[in-house]
C-alpha positions as CSV (number, residue, x, y, z in Angstrom):
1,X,0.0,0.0,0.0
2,X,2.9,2.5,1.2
3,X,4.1,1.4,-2.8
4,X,1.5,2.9,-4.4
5,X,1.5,6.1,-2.7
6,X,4.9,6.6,-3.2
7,X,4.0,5.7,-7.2
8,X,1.1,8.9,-6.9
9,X,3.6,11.0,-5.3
10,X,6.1,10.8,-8.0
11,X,3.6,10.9,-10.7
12,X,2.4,13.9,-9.5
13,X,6.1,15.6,-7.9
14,X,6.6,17.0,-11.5
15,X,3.5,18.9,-11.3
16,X,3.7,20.0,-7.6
17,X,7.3,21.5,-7.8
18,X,7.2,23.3,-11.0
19,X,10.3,24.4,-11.0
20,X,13.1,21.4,-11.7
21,X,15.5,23.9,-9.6
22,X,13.8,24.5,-6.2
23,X,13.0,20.2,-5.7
24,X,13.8,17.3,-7.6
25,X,13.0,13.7,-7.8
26,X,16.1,13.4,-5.7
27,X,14.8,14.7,-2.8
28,X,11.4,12.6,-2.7
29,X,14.0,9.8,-3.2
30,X,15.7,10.9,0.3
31,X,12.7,11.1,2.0
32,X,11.5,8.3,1.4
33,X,15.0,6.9,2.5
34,X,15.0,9.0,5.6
35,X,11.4,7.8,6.4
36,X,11.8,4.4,6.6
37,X,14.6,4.8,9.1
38,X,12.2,5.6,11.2
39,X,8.7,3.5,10.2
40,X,10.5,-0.4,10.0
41,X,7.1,-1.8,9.9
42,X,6.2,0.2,6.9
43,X,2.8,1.1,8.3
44,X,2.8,4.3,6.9
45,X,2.7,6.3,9.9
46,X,5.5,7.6,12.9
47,X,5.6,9.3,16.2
48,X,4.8,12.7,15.8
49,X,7.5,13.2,18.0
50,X,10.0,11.8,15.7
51,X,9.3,14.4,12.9
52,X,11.7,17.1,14.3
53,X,14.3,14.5,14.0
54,X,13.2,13.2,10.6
55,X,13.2,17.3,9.3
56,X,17.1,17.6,10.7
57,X,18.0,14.2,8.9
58,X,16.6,15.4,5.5
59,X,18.7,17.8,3.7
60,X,17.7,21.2,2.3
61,X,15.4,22.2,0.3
62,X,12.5,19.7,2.0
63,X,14.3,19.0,4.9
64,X,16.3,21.4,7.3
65,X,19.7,19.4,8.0
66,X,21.5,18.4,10.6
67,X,23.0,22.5,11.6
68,X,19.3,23.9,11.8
69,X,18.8,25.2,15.4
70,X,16.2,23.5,17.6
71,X,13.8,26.8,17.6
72,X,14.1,27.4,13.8
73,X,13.5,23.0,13.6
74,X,10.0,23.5,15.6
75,X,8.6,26.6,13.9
76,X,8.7,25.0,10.5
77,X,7.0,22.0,12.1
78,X,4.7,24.2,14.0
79,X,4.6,26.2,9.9
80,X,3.6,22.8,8.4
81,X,0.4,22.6,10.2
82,X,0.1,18.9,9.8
83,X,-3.1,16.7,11.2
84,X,-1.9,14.5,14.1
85,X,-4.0,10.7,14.5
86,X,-5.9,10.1,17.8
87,X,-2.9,7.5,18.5
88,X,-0.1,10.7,18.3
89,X,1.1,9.6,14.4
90,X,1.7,11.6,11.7
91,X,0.9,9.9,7.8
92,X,3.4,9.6,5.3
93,X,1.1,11.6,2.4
94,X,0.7,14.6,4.9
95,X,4.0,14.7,5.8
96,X,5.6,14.8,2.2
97,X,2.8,17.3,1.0
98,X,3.7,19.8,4.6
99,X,7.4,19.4,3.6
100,X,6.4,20.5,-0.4
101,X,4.1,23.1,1.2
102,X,6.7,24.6,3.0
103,X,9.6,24.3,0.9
104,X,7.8,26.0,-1.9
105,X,6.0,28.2,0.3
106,X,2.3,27.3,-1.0
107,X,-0.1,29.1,0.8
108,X,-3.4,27.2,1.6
109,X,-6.7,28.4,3.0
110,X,-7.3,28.2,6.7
C-alpha cells in the first residue's frame, strides 16, 4: 500500500514542484530513504514526536539538515500545520505534502 502512494507521489512531484531547480525527484528519493529509518514496519505512519528528527535528517530544500537550530526546527514544524491521528502519528502523504508546502512556500486556506 505505502508502494502505491509513493507511485502517486512521484507521478504527480513534476506537477507540484514546477520548478526542476527549487525540488527534484532526488529529494522525494531521500525522503522516502530517511522515512523508513524511522517507520520499520512500513505502516505508513510515525511518532509525531520523531518528525523534528526526521526534518534535521533530510537535507535542504525539504528538509532542514543536521545544523538547523532546535527553535528554527519547531517553527517550520509548528509552519507545516500537519493533522496528528488520535494515537499521536503523523501519515506519510501529509508529511511529504507539509514538507512540499513549505519548501515552496504554498499558501493554503485556513
Amino acid at each position: 500500500m505505502l508502494n502505491l502512494f509513493v507511485a502517486v507521489i512521484m507521478d504527480n512531484f513534476e506537477y507540484l514542484t514546477r520548478d526542476s531547480s527549487i525540488l527534484g525527484p532526488h529529494h522525494l528519493d531521500e525522503f522516502v530513504r530517511v522515512w523508513a529509518e524511522y517507520d520499520r514496519a512500513a505502516c505508513g505512519r510515525i511518532p509525531y514526536k520523531d518528525m523534528y528528527k526526521l526534518v534535521r535528517v533530510i537535507s535542504p530544500p525539504l528538509g532542514l539538515g543536521e545544523n538547523c537550530p532546535y527553535r528554527v526546527a519547531c517553527k517550520r514544524l509548528v509552519l507545516m500545520n500537519m493533522p496528528v491521528a488520535e494515537d499521536m502519528t503523523v501519515h506519510f502523504t501529509s508529511t511529504l505534502m507539509a514538507l512540499i508546502r513549505t519548501a515552496l512556500d504554498i499558501k493554503i486556506a485556513k
